[in-house]
PAVO-311956 format. One record per atom (N, C-alpha, C): residue number from 1; atom name; x, z, y. Coordinates in nm, 4 decimals, m for minus. Atoms other than C-alpha are relative to their C-alpha. Example, Ala and Ser with C-alpha at 12.3 -4.5 7.8 and 13.67 -1.06 7.14 Angstrom:
% residues 2
<atom><pos>1</pos><site>N</site><x>0.0890</x><z>0.0000</z><y>m0.1190</y></atom>
<atom><pos>1</pos><site>CA</site><x>1.2300</x><z>0.7800</z><y>m0.4500</y></atom>
<atom><pos>1</pos><site>C</site><x>0.0900</x><z>0.0000</z><y>0.1200</y></atom>
<atom><pos>2</pos><site>N</site><x>m0.0820</x><z>m0.0060</z><y>m0.1190</y></atom>
<atom><pos>2</pos><site>CA</site><x>1.3670</x><z>0.7140</z><y>m0.1060</y></atom>
<atom><pos>2</pos><site>C</site><x>m0.0770</x><z>0.0730</z><y>0.1090</y></atom>
***
This chain:
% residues 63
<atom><pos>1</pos><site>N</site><x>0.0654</x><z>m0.1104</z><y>m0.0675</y></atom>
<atom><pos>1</pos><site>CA</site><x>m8.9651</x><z>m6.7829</z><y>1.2593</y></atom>
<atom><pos>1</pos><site>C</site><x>0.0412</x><z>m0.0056</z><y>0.1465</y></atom>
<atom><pos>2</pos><site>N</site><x>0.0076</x><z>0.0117</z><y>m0.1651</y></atom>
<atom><pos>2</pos><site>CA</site><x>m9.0093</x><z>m6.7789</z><y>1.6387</y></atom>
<atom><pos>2</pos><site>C</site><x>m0.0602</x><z>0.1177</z><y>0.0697</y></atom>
<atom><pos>3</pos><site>N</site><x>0.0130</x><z>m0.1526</z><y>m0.0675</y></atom>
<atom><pos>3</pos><site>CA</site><x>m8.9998</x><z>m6.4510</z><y>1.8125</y></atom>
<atom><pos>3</pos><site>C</site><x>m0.0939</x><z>m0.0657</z><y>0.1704</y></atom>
<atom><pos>4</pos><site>N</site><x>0.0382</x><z>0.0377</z><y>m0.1078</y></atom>
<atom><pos>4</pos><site>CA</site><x>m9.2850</x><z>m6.4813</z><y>2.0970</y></atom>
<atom><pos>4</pos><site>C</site><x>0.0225</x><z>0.1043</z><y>0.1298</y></atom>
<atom><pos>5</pos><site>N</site><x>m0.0192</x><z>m0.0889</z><y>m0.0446</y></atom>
<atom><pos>5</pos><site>CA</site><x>m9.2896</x><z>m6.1446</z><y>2.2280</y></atom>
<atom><pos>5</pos><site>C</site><x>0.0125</x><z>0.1044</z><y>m0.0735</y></atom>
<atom><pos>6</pos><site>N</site><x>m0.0160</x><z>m0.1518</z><y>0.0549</y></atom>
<atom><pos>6</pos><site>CA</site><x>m9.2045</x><z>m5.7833</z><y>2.2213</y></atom>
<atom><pos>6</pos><site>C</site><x>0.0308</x><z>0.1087</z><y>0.0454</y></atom>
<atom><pos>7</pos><site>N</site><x>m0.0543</x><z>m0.1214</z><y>m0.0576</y></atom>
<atom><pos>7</pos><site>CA</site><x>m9.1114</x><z>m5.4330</z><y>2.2763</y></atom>
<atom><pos>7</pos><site>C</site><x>0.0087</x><z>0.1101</z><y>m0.0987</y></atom>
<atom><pos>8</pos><site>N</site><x>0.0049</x><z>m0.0775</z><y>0.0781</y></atom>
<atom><pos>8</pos><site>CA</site><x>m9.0754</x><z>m5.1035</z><y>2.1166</y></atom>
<atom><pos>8</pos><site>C</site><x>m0.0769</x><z>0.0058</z><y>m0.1394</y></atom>
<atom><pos>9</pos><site>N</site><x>0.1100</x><z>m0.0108</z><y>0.0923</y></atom>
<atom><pos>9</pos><site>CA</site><x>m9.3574</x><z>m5.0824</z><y>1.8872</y></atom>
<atom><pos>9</pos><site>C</site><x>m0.0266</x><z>m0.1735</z><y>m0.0915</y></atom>
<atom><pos>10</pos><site>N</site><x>0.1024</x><z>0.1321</z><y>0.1018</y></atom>
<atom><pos>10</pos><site>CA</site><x>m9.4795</x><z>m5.4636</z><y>1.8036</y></atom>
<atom><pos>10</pos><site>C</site><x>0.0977</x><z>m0.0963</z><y>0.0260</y></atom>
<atom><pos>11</pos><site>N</site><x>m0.0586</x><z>0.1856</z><y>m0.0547</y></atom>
<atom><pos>11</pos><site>CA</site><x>m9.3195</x><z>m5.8319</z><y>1.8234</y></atom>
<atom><pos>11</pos><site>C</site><x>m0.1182</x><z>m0.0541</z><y>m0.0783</y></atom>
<atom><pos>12</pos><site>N</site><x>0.0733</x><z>0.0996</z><y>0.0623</y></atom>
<atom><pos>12</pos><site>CA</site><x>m9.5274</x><z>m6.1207</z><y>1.7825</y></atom>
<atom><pos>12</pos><site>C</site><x>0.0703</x><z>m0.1477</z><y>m0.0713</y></atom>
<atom><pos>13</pos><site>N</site><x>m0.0888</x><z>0.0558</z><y>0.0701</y></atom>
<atom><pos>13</pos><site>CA</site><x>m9.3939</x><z>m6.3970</z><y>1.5646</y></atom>
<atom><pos>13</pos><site>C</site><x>m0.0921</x><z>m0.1462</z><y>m0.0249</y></atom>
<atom><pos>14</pos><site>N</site><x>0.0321</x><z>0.1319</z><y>0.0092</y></atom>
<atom><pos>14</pos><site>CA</site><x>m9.4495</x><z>m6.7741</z><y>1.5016</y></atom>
<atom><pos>14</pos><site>C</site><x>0.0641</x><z>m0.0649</z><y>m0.1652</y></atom>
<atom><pos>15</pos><site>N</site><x>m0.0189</x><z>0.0308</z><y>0.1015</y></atom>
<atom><pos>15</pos><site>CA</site><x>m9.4357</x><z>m6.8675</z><y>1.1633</y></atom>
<atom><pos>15</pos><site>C</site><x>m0.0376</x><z>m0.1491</z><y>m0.1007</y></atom>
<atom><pos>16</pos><site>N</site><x>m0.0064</x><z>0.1224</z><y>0.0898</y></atom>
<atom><pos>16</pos><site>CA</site><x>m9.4078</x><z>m7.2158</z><y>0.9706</y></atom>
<atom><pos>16</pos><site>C</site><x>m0.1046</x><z>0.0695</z><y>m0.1293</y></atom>
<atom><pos>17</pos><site>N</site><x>0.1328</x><z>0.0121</z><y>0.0961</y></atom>
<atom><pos>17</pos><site>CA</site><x>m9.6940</x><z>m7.2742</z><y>0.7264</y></atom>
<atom><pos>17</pos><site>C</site><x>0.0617</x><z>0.0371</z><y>m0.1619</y></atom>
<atom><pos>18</pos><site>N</site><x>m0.0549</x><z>m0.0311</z><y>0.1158</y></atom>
<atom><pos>18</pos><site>CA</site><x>m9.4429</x><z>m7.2787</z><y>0.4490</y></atom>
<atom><pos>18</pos><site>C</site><x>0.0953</x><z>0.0892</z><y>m0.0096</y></atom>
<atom><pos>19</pos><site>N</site><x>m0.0754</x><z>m0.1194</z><y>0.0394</y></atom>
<atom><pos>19</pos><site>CA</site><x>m9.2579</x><z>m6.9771</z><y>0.5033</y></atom>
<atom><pos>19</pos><site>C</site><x>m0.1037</x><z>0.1142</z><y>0.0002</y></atom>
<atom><pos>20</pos><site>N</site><x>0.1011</x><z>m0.0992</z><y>m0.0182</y></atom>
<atom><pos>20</pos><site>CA</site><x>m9.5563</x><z>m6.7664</z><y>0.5050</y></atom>
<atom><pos>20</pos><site>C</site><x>0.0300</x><z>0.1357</z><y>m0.1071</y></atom>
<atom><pos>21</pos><site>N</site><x>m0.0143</x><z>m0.0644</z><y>0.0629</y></atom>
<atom><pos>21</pos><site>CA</site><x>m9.5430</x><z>m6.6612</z><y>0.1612</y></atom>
<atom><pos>21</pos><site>C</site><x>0.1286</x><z>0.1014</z><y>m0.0387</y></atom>
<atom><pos>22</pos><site>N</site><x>m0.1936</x><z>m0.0848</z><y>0.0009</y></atom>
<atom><pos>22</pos><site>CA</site><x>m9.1295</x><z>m6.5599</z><y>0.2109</y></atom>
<atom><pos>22</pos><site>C</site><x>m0.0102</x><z>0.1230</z><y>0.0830</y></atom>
<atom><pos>23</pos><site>N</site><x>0.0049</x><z>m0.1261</z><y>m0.1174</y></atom>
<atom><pos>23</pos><site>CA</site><x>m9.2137</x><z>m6.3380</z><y>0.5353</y></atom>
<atom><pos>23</pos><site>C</site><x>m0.1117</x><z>0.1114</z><y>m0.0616</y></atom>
<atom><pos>24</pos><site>N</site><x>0.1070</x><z>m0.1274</z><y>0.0671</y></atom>
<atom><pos>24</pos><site>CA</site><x>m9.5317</x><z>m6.1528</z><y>0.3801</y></atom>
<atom><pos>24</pos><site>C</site><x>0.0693</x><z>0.0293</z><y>m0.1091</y></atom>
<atom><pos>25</pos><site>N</site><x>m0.0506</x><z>m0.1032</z><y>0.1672</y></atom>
<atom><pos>25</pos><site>CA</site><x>m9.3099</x><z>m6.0733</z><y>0.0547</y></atom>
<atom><pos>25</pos><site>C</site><x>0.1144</x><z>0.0807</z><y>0.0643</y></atom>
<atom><pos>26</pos><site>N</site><x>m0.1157</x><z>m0.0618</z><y>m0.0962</y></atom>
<atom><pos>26</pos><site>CA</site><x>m8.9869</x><z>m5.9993</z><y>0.3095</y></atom>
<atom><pos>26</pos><site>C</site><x>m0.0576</x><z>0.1756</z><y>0.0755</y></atom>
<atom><pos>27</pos><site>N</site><x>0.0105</x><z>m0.1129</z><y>m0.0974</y></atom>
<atom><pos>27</pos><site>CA</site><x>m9.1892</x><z>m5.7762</z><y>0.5231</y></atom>
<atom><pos>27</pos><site>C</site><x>m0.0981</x><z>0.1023</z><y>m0.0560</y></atom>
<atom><pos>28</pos><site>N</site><x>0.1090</x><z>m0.0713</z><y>0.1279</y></atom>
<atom><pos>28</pos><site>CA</site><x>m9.4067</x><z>m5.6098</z><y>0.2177</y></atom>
<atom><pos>28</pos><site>C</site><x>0.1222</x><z>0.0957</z><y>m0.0428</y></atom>
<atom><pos>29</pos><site>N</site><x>m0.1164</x><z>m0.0707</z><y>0.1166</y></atom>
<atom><pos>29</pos><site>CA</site><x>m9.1039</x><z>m5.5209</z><y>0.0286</y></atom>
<atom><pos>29</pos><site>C</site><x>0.0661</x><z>0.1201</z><y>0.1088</y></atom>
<atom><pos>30</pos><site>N</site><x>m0.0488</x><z>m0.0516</z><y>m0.1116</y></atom>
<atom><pos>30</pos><site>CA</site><x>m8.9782</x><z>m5.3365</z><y>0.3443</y></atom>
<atom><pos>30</pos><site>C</site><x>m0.0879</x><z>0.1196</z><y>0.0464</y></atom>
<atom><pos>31</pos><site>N</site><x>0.1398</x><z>m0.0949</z><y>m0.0456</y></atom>
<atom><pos>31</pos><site>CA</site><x>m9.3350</x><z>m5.1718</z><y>0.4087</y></atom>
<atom><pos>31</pos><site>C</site><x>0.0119</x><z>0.0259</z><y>0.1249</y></atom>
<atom><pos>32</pos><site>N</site><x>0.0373</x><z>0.0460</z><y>m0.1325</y></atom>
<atom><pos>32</pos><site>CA</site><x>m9.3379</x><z>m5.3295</z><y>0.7477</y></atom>
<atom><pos>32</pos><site>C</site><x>m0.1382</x><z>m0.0077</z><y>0.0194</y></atom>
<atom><pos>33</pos><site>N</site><x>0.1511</x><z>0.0183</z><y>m0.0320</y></atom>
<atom><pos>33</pos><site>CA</site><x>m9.7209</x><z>m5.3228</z><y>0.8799</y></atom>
<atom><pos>33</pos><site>C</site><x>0.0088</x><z>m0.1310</z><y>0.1193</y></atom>
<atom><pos>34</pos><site>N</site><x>0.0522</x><z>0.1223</z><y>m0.0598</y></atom>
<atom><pos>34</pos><site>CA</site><x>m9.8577</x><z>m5.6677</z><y>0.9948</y></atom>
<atom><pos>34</pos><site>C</site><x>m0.0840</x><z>m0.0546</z><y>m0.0037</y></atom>
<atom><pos>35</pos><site>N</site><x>0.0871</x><z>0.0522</z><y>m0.0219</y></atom>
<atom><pos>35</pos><site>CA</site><x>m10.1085</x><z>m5.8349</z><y>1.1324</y></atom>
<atom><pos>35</pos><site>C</site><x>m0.0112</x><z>m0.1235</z><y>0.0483</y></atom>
<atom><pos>36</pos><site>N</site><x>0.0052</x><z>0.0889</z><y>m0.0156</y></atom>
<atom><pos>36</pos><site>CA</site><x>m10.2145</x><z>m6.1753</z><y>1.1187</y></atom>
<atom><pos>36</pos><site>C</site><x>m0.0873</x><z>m0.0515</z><y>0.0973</y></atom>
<atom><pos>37</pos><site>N</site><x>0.0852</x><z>0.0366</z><y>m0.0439</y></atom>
<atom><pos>37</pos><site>CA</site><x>m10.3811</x><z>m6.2766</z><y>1.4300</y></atom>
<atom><pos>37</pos><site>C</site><x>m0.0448</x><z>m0.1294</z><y>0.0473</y></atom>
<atom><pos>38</pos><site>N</site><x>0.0770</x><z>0.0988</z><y>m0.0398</y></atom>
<atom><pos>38</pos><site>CA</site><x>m10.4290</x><z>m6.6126</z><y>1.4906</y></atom>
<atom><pos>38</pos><site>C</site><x>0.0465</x><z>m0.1002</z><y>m0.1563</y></atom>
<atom><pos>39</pos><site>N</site><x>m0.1409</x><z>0.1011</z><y>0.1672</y></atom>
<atom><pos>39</pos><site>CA</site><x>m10.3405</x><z>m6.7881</z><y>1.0686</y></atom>
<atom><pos>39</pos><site>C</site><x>m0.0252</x><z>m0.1248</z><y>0.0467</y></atom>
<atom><pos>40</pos><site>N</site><x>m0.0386</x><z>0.1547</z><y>m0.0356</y></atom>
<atom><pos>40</pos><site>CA</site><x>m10.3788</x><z>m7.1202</z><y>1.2112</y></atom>
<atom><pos>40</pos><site>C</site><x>0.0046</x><z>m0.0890</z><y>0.1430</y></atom>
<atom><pos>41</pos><site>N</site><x>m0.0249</x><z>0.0104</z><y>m0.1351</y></atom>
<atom><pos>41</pos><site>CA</site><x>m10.2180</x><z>m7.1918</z><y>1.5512</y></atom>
<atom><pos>41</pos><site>C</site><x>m0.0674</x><z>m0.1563</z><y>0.0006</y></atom>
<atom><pos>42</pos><site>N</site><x>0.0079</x><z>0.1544</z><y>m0.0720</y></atom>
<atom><pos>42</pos><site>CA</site><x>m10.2466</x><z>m7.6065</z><y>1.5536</y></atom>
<atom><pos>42</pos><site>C</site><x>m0.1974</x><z>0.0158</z><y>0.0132</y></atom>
<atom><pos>43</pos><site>N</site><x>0.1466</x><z>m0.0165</z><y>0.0645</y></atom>
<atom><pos>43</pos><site>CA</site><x>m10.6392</x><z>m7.5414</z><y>1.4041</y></atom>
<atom><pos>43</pos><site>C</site><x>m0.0835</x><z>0.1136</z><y>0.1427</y></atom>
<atom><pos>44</pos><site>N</site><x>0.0133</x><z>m0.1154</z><y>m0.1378</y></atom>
<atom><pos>44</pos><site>CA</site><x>m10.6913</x><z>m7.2670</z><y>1.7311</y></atom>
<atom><pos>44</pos><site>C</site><x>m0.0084</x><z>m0.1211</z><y>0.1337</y></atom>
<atom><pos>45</pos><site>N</site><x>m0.0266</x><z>0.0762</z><y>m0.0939</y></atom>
<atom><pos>45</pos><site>CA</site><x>m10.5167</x><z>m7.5402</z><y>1.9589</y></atom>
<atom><pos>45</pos><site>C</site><x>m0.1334</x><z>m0.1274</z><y>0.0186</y></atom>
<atom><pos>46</pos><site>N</site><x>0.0938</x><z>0.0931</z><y>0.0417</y></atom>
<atom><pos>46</pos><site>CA</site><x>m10.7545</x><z>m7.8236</z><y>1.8309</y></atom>
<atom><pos>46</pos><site>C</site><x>m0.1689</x><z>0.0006</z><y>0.0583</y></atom>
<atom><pos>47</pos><site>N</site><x>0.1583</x><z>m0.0329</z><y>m0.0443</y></atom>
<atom><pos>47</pos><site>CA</site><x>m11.0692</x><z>m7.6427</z><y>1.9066</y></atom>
<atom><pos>47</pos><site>C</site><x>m0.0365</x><z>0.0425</z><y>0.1350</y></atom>
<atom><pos>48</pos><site>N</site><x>0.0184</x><z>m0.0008</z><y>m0.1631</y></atom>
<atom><pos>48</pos><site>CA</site><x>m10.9785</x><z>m7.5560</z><y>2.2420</y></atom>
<atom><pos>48</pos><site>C</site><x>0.0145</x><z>m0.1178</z><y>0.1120</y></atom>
<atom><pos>49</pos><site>N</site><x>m0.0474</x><z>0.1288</z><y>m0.0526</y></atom>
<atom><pos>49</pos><site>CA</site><x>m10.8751</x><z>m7.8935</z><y>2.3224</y></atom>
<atom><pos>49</pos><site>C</site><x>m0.0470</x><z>m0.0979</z><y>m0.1031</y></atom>
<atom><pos>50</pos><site>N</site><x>0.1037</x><z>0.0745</z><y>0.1058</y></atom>
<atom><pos>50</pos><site>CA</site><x>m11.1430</x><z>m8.0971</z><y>2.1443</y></atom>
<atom><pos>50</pos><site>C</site><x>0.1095</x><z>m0.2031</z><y>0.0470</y></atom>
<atom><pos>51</pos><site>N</site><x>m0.0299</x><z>0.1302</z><y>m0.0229</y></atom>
<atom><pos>51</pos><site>CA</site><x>m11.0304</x><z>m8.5205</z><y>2.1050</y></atom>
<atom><pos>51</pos><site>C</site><x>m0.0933</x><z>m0.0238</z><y>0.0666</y></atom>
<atom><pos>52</pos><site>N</site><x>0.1283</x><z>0.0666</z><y>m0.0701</y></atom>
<atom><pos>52</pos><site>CA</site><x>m11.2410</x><z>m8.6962</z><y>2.3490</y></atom>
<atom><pos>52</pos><site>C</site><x>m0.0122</x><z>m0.1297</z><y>m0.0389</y></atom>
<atom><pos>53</pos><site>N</site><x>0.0525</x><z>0.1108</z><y>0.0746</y></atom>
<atom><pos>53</pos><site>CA</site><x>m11.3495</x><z>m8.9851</z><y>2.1565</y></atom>
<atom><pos>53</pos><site>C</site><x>0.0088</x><z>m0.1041</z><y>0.0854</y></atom>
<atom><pos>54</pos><site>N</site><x>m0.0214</x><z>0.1176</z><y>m0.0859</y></atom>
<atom><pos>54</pos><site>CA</site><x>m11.3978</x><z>m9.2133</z><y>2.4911</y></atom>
<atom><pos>54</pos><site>C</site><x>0.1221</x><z>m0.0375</z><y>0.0165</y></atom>
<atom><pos>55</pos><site>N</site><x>m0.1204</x><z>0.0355</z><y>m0.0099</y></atom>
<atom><pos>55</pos><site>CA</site><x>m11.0623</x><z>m9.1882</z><y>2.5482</y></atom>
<atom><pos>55</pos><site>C</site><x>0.0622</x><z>m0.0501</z><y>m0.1526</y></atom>
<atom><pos>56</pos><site>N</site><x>m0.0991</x><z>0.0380</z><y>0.1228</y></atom>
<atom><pos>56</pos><site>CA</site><x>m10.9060</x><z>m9.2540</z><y>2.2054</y></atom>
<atom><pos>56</pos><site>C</site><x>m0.0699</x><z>m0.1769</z><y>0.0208</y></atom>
<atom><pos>57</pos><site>N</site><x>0.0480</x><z>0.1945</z><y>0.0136</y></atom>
<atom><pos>57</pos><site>CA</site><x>m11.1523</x><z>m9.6002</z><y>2.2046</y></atom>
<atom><pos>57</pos><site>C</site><x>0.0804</x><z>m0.0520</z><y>0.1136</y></atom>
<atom><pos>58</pos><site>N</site><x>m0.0727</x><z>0.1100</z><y>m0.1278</y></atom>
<atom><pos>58</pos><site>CA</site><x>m10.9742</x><z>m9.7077</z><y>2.5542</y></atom>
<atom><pos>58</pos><site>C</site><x>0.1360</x><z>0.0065</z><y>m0.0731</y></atom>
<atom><pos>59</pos><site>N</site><x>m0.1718</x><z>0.0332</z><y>0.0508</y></atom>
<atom><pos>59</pos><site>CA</site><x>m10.6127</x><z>m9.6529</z><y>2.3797</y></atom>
<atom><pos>59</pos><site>C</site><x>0.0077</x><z>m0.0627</z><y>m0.1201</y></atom>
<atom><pos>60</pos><site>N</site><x>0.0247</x><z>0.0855</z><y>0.0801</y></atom>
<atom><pos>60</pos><site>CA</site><x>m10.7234</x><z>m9.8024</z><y>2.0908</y></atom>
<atom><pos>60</pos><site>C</site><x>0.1037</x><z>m0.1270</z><y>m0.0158</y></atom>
<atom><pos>61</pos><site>N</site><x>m0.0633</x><z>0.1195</z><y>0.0477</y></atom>
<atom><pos>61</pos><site>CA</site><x>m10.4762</x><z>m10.0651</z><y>1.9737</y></atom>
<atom><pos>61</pos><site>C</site><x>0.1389</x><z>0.0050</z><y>0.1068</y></atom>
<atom><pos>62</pos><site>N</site><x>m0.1287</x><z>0.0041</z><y>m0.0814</y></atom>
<atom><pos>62</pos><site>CA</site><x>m10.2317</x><z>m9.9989</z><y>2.2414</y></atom>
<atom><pos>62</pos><site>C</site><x>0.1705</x><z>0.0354</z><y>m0.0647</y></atom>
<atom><pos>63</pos><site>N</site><x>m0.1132</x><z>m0.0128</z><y>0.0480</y></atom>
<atom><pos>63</pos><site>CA</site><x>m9.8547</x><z>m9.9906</z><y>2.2119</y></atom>
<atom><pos>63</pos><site>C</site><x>0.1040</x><z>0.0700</z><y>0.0331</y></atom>
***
Protein backbone atom coordinates (compact mmCIF):
# COMPACT_ATOMS: atom_id res chain seq x y z
CA UNK A 1 0.00 0.00 0.00
CA UNK A 2 1.29 3.43 -1.08
CA UNK A 3 -0.13 6.43 0.58
CA UNK A 4 -0.47 9.14 -2.41
CA UNK A 5 -2.21 11.82 -0.73
CA UNK A 6 -4.15 13.29 2.07
CA UNK A 7 -5.71 15.25 4.75
CA UNK A 8 -8.38 15.28 7.28
CA UNK A 9 -11.20 13.66 5.65
CA UNK A 10 -9.73 11.34 2.62
CA UNK A 11 -6.20 9.68 1.68
CA UNK A 12 -5.69 8.25 -1.57
CA UNK A 13 -3.93 4.92 -1.71
CA UNK A 14 -1.99 2.73 -4.23
CA UNK A 15 -2.70 -0.70 -4.00
CA UNK A 16 -0.99 -4.01 -5.44
CA UNK A 17 -3.37 -6.11 -7.55
CA UNK A 18 -2.97 -8.87 -5.05
CA UNK A 19 -3.65 -7.24 -1.94
CA UNK A 20 -6.88 -5.94 -3.05
CA UNK A 21 -8.94 -8.53 -1.64
CA UNK A 22 -6.90 -8.10 2.10
CA UNK A 23 -7.55 -4.13 2.09
CA UNK A 24 -11.38 -4.31 0.99
CA UNK A 25 -11.93 -7.09 3.85
CA UNK A 26 -9.39 -4.86 6.31
CA UNK A 27 -11.23 -1.74 5.61
CA UNK A 28 -14.96 -3.45 5.48
CA UNK A 29 -14.50 -5.06 8.75
CA UNK A 30 -13.66 -1.58 10.20
CA UNK A 31 -16.67 0.13 8.23
CA UNK A 32 -14.20 2.43 6.61
CA UNK A 33 -16.02 4.06 3.38
CA UNK A 34 -14.05 3.68 0.06
CA UNK A 35 -13.88 4.43 -3.17
CA UNK A 36 -12.29 2.89 -5.97
CA UNK A 37 -11.32 5.38 -8.49
CA UNK A 38 -9.09 4.46 -10.96
CA UNK A 39 -9.14 -0.17 -10.45
CA UNK A 40 -6.54 -0.36 -12.98
CA UNK A 41 -3.65 2.15 -12.82
CA UNK A 42 -1.02 0.34 -15.48
CA UNK A 43 -4.48 -0.25 -17.88
CA UNK A 44 -5.27 3.94 -17.33
CA UNK A 45 -1.42 4.53 -18.01
CA UNK A 46 -1.49 2.39 -21.29
CA UNK A 47 -4.31 4.23 -22.85
CA UNK A 48 -2.93 7.49 -22.29
CA UNK A 49 0.31 6.56 -23.62
CA UNK A 50 -0.70 4.37 -26.57
CA UNK A 51 2.67 1.99 -28.09
CA UNK A 52 3.59 3.60 -31.26
CA UNK A 53 4.07 0.71 -33.42
CA UNK A 54 6.72 2.70 -35.80
CA UNK A 55 8.83 2.95 -33.13
CA UNK A 56 8.79 -0.56 -31.61
CA UNK A 57 9.61 -1.85 -35.58
CA UNK A 58 12.89 0.56 -35.50
CA UNK A 59 13.99 -1.14 -31.99
CA UNK A 60 13.11 -4.25 -33.17
CA UNK A 61 15.89 -6.75 -32.53
CA UNK A 62 18.06 -4.35 -30.76
CA UNK A 63 20.18 -5.00 -27.69
Amino acid sequence: VAKWTGNDSAVDVLIRPDMIPRVTRFLREREVKYEVVIPDLQQAIDQENPIDEELLDELAGRK
